[in-house]
NUKETOR-347702 format. One record per residue (C-alpha): chain; y, z, x. Coordinates in steps of 0.001 Angstrom, whole numbers, plus 500000, padded with zeros to 6 digits. Layout:
BEGIN
 unit     yy     zz     xx
    A      Y      Z      X
...
end
This chain:
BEGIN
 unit     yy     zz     xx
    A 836699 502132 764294
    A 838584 499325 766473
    A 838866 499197 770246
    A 842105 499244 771634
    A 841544 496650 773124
    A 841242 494652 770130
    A 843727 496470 768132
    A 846551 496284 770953
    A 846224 493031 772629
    A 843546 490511 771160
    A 844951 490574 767242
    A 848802 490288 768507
    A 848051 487392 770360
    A 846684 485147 767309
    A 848879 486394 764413
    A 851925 487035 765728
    A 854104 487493 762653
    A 851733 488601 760699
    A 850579 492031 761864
    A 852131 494955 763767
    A 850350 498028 765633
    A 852175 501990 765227
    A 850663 504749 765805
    A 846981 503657 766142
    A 848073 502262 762654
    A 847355 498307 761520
    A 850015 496959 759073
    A 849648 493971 758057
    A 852873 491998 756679
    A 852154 490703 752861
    A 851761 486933 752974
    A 854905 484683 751576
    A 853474 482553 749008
    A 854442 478865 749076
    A 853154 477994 745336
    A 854796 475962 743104
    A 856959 478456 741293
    A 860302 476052 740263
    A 860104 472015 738387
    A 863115 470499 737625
    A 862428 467783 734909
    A 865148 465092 735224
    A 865063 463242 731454
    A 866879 459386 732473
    A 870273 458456 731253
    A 872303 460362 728241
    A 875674 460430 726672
    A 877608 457015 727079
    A 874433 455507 729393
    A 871890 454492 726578
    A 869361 453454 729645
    A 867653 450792 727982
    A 867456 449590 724404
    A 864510 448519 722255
    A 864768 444881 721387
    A 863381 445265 717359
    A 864032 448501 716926
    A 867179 449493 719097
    A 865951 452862 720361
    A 867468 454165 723135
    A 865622 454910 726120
    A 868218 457865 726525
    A 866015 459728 723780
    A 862430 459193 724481
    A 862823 460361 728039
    A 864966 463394 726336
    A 861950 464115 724352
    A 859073 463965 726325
    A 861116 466090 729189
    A 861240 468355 726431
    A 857579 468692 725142
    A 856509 468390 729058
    A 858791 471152 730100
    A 857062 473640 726938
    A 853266 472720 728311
    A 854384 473630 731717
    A 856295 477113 731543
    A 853272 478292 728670
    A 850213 476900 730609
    A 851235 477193 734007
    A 853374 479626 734128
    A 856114 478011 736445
    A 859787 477762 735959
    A 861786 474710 734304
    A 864740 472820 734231
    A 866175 470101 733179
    A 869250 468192 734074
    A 869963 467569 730620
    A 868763 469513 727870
    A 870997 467292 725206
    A 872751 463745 724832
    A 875048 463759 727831
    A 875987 462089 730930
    A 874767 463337 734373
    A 875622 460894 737547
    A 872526 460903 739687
    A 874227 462601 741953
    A 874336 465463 740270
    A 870635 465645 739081
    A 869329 465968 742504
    A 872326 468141 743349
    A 871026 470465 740469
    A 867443 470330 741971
    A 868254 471091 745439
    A 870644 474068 744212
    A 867959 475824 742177
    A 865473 475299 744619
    A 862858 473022 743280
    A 859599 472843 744427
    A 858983 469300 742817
    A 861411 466821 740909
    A 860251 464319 738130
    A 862574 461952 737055
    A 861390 460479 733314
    A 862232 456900 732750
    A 861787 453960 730402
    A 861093 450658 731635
    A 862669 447142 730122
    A 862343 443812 731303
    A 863685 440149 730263
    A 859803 439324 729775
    A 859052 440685 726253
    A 855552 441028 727374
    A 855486 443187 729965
    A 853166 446561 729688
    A 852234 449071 731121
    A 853270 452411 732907
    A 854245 453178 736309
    A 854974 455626 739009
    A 857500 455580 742136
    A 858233 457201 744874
    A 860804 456954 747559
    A 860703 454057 749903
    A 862000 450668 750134
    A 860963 448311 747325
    A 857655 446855 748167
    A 857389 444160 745496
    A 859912 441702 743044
    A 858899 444267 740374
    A 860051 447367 742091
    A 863001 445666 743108
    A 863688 444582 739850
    A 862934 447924 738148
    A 864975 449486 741091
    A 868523 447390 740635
    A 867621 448512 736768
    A 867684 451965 737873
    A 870216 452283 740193
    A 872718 450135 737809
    A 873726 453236 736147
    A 876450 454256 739510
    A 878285 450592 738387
    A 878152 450835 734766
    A 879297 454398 734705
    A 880403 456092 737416
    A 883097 454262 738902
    A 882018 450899 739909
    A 881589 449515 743327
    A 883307 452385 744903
    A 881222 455024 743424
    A 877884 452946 744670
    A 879164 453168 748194
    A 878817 456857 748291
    A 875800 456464 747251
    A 875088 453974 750571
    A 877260 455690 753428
    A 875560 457653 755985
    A 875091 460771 754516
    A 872449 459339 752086
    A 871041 457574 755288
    A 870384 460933 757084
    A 869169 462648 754127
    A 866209 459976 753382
    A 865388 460932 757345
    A 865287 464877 756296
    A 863110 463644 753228
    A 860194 462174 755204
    A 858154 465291 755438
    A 858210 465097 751653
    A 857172 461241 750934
    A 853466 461563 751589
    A 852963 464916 749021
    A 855473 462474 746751
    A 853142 459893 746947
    A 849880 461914 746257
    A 851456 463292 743618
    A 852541 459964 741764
    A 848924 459148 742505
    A 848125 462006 739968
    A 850463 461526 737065
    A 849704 457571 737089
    A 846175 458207 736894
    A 846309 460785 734109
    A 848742 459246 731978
    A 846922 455850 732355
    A 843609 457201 731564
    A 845287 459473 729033
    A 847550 457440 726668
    A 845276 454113 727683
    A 848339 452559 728888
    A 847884 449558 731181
    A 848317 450948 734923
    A 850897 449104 737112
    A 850233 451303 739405
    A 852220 453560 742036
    A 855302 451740 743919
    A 857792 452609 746059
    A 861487 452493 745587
    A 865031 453167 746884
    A 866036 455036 743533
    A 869272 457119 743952
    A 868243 459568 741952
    A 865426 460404 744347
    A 867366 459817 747549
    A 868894 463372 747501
    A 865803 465326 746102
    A 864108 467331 749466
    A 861599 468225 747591
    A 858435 465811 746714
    A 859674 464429 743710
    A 859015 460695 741517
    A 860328 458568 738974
    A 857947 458032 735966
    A 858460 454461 733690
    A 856362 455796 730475
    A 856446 452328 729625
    A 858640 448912 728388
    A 861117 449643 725622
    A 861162 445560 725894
    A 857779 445151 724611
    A 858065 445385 720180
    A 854406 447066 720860
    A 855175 449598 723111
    A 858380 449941 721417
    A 856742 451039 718262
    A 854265 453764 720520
    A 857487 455225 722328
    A 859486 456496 719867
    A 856297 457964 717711
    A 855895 461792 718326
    A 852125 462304 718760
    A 852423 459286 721340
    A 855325 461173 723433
    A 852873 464270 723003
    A 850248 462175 724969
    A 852458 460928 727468
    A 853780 464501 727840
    A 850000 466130 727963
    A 848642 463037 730142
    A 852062 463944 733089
    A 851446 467549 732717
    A 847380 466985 733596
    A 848624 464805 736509
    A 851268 467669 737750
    A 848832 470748 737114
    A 846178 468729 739790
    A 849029 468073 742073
    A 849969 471541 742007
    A 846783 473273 742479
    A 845728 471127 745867
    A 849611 471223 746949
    A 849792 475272 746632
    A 846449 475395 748397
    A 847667 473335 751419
    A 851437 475060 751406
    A 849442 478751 751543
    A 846962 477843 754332
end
């Protein structure tokens, strides 16, 4: 038994929208839950853009994102149970327009882009993980003109990368601001796991003004699984049982993220 009281005035003022009193009755509204319930996997490059290419071997960055997308996307719908897609499931071309486009449509609760670094330095190592912002370092910059080279190479030029720049894009990094900080906690995750996991050296997490990311309003990164540049790393990139590491070591990283990010969404 409840006192009136209680039942009628104290409860309605302190959840509001979540109960209703009829007829000396208590319903109590079933609470919306905020998981995690849709990825979209965004696998770099395809089709006519080869991304970058291996320097002894000639593979094609194209195809090792392609295929660890592809092994990462399995783990996740079998293990965790959440919905995946991809923005390419095959060798074609999708302007990063599009692949955020494709996010935003379906409703994506997270976005990981999956790269593969390069650099004029045949030594450099090592994996890292972005998130939106402006370029913090000579490195991000670097790996950000890289990235973002794609709109002039093959989708129009100089006119195409000034839709990418006008104020529309402006506003929308405003809108994603309430998503940079869960962005950044979860590129915290996936660089620590796939460090510690496929003993990769750690570069650590940056920030970058990636297209690709700019249109995402959802917390989303850019993974670099590593330097297609570097014969060594090379060599570990196109194996399969490596791309099964880097795949296990970014699923690890997203199934933390997930699990502290549902808990704070459902609070």
């Amino acid at each position: 038994m409840l006192p009136s009281v209680f039942l009628y005035e104290h409860l309605p003022l302190h959840f509001k929208r979540d109960i209703e009193v009829k007829s000396r009755s208590l319903i109590i509204s079933k609470p919306i839950d905020h998981s995690v319930r849709v990825i979209v996997l965004d696998p770099g490059h395809g089709g006519k853009d080869p991304g970058a290419v291996g320097k002894i071997l000639k593979a094609q960055e194209k195809d090792i994102n392609l295929a660890v997308a592809l092994k990462l996307k399995h783990m996740l719908e079998t293990e965790l149970g959440v919905k995946v897609l991809l923005t390419r499931s095959d060798d074609r071309f999708v302007s990063l327009g599009d692949r955020t486009r494709f996010a935003n449509e379906n409703k994506a609760d997270l976005f990981v882009s999956i790269h593969t670094n390069a650099s004029k330095d045949a030594k450099s190592r090592g994996v890292e993980t972005y998130y939106l912002a402006t370029a913090q370092t000579s490195d991000a910059r670097a790996v950000e003109a890289l990235e973002n080279q794609v709109v002039e190479l093959y989708e129009g030029g100089a006119s195409a990368k000034s839709q990418y720049d006008d104020l529309d894009f402006i506003l929308s990094d405003l809108s994603q601001t309430e998503h940079l900080e869960s962005s950044n906690i979860m590129a915290g995750s996936i660089q620590q796991h796939i460090t510690v996991g496929s003993k990769s050296y750690d570069r650590g997490v940056k920030q970058a003004n990636f297209y690709v990311l700019r249109g995402a309003f959802m917390p989303s990164v850019l993974i670099e699984l590593g330097f297609i540049s570097n014969p060594e790393e090379e060599r570990l990139l196109i194996n399969s049982e490596y791309q099964d590491r880097l795949a296990r070591t970014i699923f690890e990283g997203i199934k933390r993220f997930k699990y502290r990010y549902d808990r704070i969404r459902n609070t």
